[in-house]
C-alpha positions in Angstrom: 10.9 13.6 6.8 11.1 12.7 10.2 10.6 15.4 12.2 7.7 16.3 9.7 6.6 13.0 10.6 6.7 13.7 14.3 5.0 17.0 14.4 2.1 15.8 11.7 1.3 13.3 14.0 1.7 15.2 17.1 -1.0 17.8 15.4 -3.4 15.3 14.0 -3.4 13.7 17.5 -2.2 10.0 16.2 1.8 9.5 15.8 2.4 7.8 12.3 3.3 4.2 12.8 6.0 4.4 9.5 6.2 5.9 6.2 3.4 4.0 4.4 1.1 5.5 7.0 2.1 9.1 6.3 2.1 8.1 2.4 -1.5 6.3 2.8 -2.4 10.3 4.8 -1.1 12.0 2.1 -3.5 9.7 -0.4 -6.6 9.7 1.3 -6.5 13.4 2.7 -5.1 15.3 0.5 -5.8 18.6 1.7 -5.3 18.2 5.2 -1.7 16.9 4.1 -0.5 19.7 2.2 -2.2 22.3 4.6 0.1 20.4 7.3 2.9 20.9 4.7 2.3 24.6 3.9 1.8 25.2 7.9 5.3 22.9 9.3 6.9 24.6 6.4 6.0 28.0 7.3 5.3 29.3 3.7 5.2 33.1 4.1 2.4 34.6 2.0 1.0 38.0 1.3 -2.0 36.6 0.8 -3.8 33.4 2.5 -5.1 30.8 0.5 -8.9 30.5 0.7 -8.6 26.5 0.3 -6.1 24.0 -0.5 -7.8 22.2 -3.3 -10.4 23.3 -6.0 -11.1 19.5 -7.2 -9.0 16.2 -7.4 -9.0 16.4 -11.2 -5.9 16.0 -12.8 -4.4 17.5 -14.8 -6.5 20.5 -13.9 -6.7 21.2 -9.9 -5.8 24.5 -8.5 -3.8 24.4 -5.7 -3.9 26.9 -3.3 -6.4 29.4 -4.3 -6.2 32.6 -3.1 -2.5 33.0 -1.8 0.0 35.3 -2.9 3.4 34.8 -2.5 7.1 35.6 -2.8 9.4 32.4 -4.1 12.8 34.0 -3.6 10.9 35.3 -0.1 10.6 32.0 0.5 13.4 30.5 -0.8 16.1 32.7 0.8 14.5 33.6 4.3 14.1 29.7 4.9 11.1 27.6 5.1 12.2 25.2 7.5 11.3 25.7 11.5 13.6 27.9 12.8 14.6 29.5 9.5 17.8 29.8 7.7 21.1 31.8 8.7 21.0 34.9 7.4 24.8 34.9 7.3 24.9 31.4 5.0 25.3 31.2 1.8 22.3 31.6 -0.5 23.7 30.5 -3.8 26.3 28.3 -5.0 27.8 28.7 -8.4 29.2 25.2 -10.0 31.1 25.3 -13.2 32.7 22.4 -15.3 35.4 25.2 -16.3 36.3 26.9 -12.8 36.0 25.1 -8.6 33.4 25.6 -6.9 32.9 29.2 -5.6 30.0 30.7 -2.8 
């Protein structure tokens, strides 16, 4: 949350003072929040969305319109900056019947 904190702020031009900031960002732009989101996240589409938004109806909005995209893509190549290690585990089984395995 911090480093996405950081960078928002650093892109928007204005550093967020503390949480209720970002959350009162989040609230009164809505769009330009979970563009930031989409964008620090580096969601990997085949397929741009045209806008972030349709309406602020809920339930009802469409997020995203437009984009096409791979979850597992997503998932397993790592959203976060940087990436994920492609030698690191990708799933973890848990049983209540056997230990933990990867």
């Amino acid at each position: 949350m911090t480093r996405f904190m950081r960078w928002a702020g650093e892109r928007r031009g204005r550093p967020f003072s503390d949480y209720d900031e970002l959350w009162r960002w989040s609230v009164d732009e809505v769009e330009d929040f979970w563009a930031s989101i989409w964008e620090f996240f580096n969601v990997r589409a085949s397929r741009p969305y045209e806008r972030v938004l349709d309406s602020r109806r809920m339930p009802g909005a469409k997020w995203f319109e437009g984009a096409e995209l791979n979850y597992a893509e997503n998932m397993l190549t790592g959203l976060s900056p940087g990436g994920r290690d492609p030698s690191g585990v990708a799933v973890v089984h848990a049983s209540e019947l056997r230990a933990c395995s990867s």
